[in-house]
N, C-alpha and C positions, 0 to 999 in steps of 0.2 A: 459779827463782832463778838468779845470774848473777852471775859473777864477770870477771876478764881472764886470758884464754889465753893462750898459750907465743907465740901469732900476732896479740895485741893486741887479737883478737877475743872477742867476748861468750860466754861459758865457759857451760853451761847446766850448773845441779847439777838435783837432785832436791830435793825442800820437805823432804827431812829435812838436806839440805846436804852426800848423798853425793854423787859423781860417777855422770852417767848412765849405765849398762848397756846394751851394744848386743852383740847376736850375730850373729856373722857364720857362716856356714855356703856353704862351697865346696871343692870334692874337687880344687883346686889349690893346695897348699901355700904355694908362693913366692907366689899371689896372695893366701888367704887374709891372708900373713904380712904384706905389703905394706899389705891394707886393715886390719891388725889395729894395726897400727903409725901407721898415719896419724891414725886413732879415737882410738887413747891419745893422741897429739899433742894432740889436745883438748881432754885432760882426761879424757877418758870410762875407765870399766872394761869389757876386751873380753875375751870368749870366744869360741873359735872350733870349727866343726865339720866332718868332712869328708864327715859321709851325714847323710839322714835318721833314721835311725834317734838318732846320735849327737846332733843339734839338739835332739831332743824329749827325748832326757834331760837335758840341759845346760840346754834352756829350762825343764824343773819344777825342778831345783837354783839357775838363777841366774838366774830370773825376770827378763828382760829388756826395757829398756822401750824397745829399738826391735832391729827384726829384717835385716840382710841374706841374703838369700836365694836362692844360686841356683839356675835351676832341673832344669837337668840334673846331677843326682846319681846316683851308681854304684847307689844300694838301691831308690830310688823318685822319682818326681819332685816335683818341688820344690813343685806345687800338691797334690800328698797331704801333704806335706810342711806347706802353710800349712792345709789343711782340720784336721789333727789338733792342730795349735799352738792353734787358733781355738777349740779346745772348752774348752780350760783358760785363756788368754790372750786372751781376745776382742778387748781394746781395742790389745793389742798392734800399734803400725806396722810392715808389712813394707817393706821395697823390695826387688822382685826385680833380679836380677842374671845376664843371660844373653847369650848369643853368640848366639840369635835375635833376627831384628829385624821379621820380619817386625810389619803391623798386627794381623794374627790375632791373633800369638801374645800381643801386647802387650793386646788386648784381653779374651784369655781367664784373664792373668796378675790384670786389674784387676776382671775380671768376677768371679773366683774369690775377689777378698776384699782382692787385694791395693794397697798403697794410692799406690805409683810404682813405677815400671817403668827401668832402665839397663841400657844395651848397652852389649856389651864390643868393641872397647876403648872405652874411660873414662877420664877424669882423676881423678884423687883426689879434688880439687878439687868437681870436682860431684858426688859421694858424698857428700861432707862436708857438699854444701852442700844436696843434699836430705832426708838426714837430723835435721840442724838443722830443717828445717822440719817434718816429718812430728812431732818430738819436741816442737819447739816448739806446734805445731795440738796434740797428744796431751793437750794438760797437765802433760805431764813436767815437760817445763823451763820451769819458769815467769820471765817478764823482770822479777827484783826487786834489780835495780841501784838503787842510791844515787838516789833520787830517780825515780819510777818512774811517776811523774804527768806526762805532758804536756802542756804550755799552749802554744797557738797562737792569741795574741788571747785571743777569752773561748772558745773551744773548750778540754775539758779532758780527756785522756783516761788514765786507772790502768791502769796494765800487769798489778796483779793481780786488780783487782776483775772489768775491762774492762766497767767504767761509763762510760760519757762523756757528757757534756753541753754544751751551750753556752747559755752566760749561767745563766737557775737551772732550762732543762730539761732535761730529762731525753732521752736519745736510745738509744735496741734499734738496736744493728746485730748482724746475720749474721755469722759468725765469719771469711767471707772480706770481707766490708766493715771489720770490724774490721781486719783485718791488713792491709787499703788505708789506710785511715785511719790506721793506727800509723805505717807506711812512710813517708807521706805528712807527719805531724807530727815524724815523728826528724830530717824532711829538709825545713825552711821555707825558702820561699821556695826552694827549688832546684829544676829542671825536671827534672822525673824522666823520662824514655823510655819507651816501653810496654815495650821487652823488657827494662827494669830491673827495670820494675812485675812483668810477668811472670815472669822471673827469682823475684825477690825474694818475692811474694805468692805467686805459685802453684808456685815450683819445679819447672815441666816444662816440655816442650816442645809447644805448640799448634798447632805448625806454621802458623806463619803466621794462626794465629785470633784478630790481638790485638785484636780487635773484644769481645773479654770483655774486655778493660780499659774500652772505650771505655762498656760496659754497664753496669760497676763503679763507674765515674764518675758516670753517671749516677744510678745509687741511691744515690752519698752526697750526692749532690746535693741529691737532692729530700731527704734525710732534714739534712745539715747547713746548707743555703743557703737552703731554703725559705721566703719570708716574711723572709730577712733579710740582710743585704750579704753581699755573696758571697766565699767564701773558698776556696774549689777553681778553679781556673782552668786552662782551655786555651792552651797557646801552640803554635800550628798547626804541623804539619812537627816539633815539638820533644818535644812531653810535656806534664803538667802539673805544678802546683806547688800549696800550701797556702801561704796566707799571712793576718795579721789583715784582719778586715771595714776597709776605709778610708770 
């Protein structure tokens, strides 16, 4: 559900229509204090922790529906840290948060369960705006703004059912074709970029792999265009765009 933020942007509650729950956990105070304040900016409810030991108590009190987590902590590290979150909170999103960058460590963060990966430094900005996504993909915050139905021609797509169809069929898409496809209908007729697309749908960084857009593309293709005027299009060098069948 979704209301408008303090920043004019799309405010994610919870389906009961509280504000979402996010814990932050880091053994740097003025940083903790900094991400704890940007989070509220957003509406969200935040608690913060400064070890492991202190997360796992605070995450069984305030059951939280999305996790910051960094990984070096004074008691334990921060991947013991998500292995013992994970027994009582399974579906729980983490994003780790660390002064490592290496690819190792970034892989053994993701390998371990965890579900984005941020090095420090960092801008607020993209904390916020990976979180959003990891909450959004969750089911947390579900998109039920005023009018929640999108129509693109006869393509139609519900933000809460996330049924779509066009004309009177029926269309299954994958929860990352889903989230192309939303993108892609919020924003008709506008050329979107691949590092918008990937920005926006995947919320990480691929380094230079934006050849999974180009693959994304494809699969809504053959599932939206298939057998009928074409409504995803390429503009070369630019991005693509959604527009009705002509």
């Amino acid at each position: 559900m979704t209301t408008t933020s303090p920043l004019g942007r799309t405010e994610l509650l919870r389906s009961d229509r509280s504000p979402v729950r996010v814990l932050v956990v880091d053994d740097e105070p003025p940083l903790a204090e900094l991400l704890s304040m940007a989070l509220r900016y957003e509406g969200w409810e935040v608690r913060s922790a400064g070890d492991g030991a202190g997360a796992l108590r605070t995450a069984r009190d305030f059951r939280p529906d999305a996790v910051v987590l960094d990984v070096m902590l004074p008691d334990m590290d921060g991947l013991a840290v998500l292995s013992r979150l994970r027994r009582d909170h399974a579906d729980v999103p983490v994003l780790f948060l660390t002064a490592r960058d290496a690819v190792e460590d970034r892989i053994a963060g993701l390998t371990a369960g965890g579900d984005d990966y941020v090095t420090k430094p960092f801008s607020l900005e993209e904390v916020v705006a990976r979180l959003r996504g990891l909450i959004r993909r969750s089911g947390t915050g579900t998109s039920a703004r005023s009018g929640s139905t999108l129509v693109v021609g006869d393509l139609q797509l519900d933000e809460d059912s996330h049924e779509v169809s066009r004309g009177a069929v029926s269309i299954h898409l994958t929860a990352t074709e889903f989230e192309l496809l939303r993108f892609l209908m919020r924003n008709p007729r506008r050329v979107l970029s691949k590092a918008q697309i990937l920005d926006r749908v995947w919320n990480y960084d691929f380094g230079g792999q934006a050849n999974v857009v180009e693959l994304y593309i494809s699969y809504l293709r053959k599932k939206i265009d298939a057998g009928r005027t074409p409504m995803i299009h390429t503009r070369r060098g630019a991005g693509y765009l959604i527009k009705p069948g002509e």
